[in-house]
Every structure is written in structure tokens, then in C-alpha cells.
Rosetta silent file (secondary structure, phi, psi, omega in degrees, C-alpha in Angstrom):
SEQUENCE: XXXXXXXXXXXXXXXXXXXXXXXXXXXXXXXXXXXXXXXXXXXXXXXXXXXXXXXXXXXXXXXXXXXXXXXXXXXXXXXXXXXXXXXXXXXXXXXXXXXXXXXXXXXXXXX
SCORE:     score description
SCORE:     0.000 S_00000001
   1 L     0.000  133.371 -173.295    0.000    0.000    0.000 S_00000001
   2 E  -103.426  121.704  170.411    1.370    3.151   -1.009 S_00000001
   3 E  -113.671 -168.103  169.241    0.788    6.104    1.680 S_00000001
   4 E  -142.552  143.659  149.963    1.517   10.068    2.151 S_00000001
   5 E   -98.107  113.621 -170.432    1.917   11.561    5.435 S_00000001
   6 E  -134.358  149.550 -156.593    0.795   15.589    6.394 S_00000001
   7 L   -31.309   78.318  155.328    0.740   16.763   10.404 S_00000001
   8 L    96.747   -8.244 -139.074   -0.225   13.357   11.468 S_00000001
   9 E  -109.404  144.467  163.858   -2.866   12.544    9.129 S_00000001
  10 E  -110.495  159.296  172.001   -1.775    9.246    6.622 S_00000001
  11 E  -134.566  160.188 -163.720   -3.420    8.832    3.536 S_00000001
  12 E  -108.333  107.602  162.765   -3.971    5.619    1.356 S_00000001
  13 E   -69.131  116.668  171.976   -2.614    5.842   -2.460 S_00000001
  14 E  -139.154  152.901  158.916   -4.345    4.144   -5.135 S_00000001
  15 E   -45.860  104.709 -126.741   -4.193    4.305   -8.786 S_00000001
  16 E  -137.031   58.250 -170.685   -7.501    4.906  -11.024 S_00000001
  17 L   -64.725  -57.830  163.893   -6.192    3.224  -14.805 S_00000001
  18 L     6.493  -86.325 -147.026  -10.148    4.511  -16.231 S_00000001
  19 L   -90.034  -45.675  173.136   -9.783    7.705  -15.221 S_00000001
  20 L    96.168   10.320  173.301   -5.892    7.961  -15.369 S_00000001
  21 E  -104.724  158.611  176.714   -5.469    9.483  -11.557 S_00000001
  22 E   -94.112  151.379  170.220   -3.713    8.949   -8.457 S_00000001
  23 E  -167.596  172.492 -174.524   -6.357    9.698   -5.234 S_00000001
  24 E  -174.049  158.496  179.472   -6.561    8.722   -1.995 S_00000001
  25 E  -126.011  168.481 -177.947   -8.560    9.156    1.232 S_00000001
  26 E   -89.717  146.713  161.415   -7.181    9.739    4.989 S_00000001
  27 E  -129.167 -179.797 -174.499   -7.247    6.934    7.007 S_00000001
  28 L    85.039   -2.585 -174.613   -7.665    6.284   10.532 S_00000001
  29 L  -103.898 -156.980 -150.103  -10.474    9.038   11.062 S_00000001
  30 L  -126.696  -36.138 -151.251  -14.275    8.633   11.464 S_00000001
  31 L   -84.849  156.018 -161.971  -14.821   11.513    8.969 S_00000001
  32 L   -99.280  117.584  155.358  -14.406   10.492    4.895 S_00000001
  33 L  -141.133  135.631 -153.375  -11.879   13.366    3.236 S_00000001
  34 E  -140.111  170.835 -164.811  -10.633   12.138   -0.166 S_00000001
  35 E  -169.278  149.783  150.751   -8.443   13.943   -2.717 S_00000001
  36 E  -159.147 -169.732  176.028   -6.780   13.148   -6.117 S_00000001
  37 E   179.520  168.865 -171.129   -4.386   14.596   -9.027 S_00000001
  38 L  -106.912    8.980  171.584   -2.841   13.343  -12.175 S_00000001
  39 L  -143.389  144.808  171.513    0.798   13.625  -11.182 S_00000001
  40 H   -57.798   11.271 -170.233    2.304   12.770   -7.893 S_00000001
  41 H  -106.867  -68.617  170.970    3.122   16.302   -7.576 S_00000001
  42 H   -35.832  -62.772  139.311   -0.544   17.282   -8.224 S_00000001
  43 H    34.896  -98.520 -153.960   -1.148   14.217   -5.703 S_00000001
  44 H   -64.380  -47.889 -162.134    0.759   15.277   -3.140 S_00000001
  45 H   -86.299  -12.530  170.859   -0.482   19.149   -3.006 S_00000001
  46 H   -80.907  -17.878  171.756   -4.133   17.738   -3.089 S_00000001
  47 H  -100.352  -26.013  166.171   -3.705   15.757   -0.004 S_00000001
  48 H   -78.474  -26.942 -176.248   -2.417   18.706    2.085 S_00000001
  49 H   -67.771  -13.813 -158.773   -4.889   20.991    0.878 S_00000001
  50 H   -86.173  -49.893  174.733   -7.693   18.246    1.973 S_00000001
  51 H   -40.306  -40.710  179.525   -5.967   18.392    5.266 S_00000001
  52 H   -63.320  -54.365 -148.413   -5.543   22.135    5.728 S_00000001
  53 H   -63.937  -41.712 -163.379   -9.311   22.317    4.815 S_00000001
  54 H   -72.891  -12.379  171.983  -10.792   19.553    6.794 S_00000001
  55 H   -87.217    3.213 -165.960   -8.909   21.201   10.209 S_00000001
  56 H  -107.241  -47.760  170.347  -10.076   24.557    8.960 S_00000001
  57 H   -50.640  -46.180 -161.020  -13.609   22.969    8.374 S_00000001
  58 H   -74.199  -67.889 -142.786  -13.493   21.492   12.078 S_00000001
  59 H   -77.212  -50.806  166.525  -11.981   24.615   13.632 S_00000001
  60 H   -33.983  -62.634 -153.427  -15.195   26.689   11.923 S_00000001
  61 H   -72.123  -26.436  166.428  -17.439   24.105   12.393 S_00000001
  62 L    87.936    4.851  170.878  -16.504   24.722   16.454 S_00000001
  63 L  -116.328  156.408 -162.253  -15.602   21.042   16.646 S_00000001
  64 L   -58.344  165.077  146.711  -12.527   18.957   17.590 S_00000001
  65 L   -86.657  133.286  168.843  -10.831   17.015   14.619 S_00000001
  66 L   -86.706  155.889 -155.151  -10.374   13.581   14.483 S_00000001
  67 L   -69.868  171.600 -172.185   -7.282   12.636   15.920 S_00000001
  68 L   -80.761  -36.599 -163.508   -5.431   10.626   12.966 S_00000001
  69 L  -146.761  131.574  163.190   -4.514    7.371   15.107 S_00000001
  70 L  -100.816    3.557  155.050   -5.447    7.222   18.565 S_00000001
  71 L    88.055    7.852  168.412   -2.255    4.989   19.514 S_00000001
  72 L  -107.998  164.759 -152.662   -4.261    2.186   21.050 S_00000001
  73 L  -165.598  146.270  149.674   -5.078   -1.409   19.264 S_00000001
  74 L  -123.572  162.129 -159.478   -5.937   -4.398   20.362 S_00000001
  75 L  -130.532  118.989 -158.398   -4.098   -7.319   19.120 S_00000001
  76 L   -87.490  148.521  160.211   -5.901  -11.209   19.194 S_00000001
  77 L  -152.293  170.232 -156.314   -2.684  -13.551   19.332 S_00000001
  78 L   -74.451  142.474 -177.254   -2.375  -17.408   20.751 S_00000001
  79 H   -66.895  -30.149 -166.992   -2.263  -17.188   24.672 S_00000001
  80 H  -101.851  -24.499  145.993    1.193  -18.844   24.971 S_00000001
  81 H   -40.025  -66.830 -159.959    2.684  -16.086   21.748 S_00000001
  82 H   -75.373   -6.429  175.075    1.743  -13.586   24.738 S_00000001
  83 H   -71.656  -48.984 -157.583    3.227  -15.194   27.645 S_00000001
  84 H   -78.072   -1.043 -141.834    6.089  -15.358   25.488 S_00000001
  85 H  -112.956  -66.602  164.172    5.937  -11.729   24.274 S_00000001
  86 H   -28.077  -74.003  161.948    5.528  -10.787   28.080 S_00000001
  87 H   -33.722  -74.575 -169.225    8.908  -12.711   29.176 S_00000001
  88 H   -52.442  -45.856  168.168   10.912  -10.848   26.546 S_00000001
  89 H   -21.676  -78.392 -165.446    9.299   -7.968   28.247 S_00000001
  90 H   -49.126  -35.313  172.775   10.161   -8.628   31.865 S_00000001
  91 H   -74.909  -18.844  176.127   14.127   -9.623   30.399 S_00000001
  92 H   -93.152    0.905 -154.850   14.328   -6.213   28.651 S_00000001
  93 L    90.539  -18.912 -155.516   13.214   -4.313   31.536 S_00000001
  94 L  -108.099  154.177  167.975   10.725   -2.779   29.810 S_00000001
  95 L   -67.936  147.543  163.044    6.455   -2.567   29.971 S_00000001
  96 H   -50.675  -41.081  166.296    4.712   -4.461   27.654 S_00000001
  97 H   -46.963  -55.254  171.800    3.286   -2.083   26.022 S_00000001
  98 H   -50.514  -43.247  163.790    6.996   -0.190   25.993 S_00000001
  99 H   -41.228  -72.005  122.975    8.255   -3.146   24.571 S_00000001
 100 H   -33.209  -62.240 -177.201    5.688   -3.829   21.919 S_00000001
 101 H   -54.543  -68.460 -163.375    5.829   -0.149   20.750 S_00000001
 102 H   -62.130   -5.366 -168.724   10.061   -0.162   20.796 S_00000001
 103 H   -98.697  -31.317  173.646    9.882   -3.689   19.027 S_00000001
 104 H   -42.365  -70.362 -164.724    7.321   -2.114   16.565 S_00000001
 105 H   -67.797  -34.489 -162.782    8.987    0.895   15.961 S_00000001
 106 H   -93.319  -21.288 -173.910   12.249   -1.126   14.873 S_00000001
 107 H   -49.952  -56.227 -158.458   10.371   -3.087   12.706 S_00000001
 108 H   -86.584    1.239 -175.045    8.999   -0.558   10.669 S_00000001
 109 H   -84.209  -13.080 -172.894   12.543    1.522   10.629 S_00000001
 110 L  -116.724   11.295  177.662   14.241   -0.882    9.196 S_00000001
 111 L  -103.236    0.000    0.000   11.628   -1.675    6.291 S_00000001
């Protein structure tokens, strides 16, 4: 999945062969704001403007925005995976949660 990132907000890139455009919508909100353009350049400046607007819309509108990710998850995994996930925890020193997040975090840095 190809995304773009503007103050916080990700967006999902997908290709339109019909039509011949790139577009995308934000993800992670409640609220639908979509965008497109026919060059990644175009793209790019079409996905900040949807941002600027929809926090401008919001801020008008007298209501909060939604936040892009609210940093919580929950994650189903085999009872004895989490036991195990939990040990490596307790051996790093670290909370699970810290632990998850810093193992997380290396993951996607090095991809």
C-alpha cells in the first residue's frame, strides 16, 4: 500500500487506470476526506490541501478534529505467543506495552 503523510494525518494511495489518476482518502479518522491529481506532484499538493481544509472545516465548524490514530489497538494472538511476548518484556526491563511499541517501531525503521 502506497501512503503520504501531512501533520499526522496518513493517507492511502491508489491508482484509477479509467480515469488515469492517483487519489486517496485519509485513514484512521471517522470523517471520509478524499483527494486526487494526475501527477504525484498534483497528488501530493491535493492531499495537504484536503488536510488544511478539513482542520479549517473542524476549527469553523466549532468542533474537535479527528485525531489521525489514537495509539491504542488491540491485538488477538495465541495465549502462549503472549506469555512469550511478556517474558521478553520482563528480560528487557521494559512494559509491555513499551516493549511492543520499541519492538514495533524497529520493525517498521528498518523496512
Amino acid at each position: 500500500m502506497n501512503t503520504l503523510s501531512y501533520k499526522g494525518y496518513t493517507a492511502k494511495v491508489e491508482f484509477d487506470p479509467e480515469d488515469n489518476i492517483l487519489f486517496g482518502n485519509i485513514i484512521g479518522i471517522r470523517d471520509t476526506v478524499g483527494f486526487h491529481g494526475e501527477s504525484v506532484g498534483e497528488l501530493k499538493d491535493a492531499f495537504q490541501e484536503a488536510v488544511d481544509f478539513y482542520l479549517e472545516s473542524c476549527e469553523k465548524a466549532g468542533r474537535e478534529p479527528n485525531k489521525p490514530f489514537s495509539g491504542k489497538f488491540v491485538v488477538r494472538i495465541d495465549s502462549s505467543l503472549h506469555g512469550e511476548i511478556a517474558a521478553a518484556a520482563v528480560h528487557a526491563g521494559k512494559s509491555l506495552n513499551k516493549w511492543v511499541a520499541d519492538t514495533l517501531k524497529q520493525i517498521i525503521h528498518t523496512h
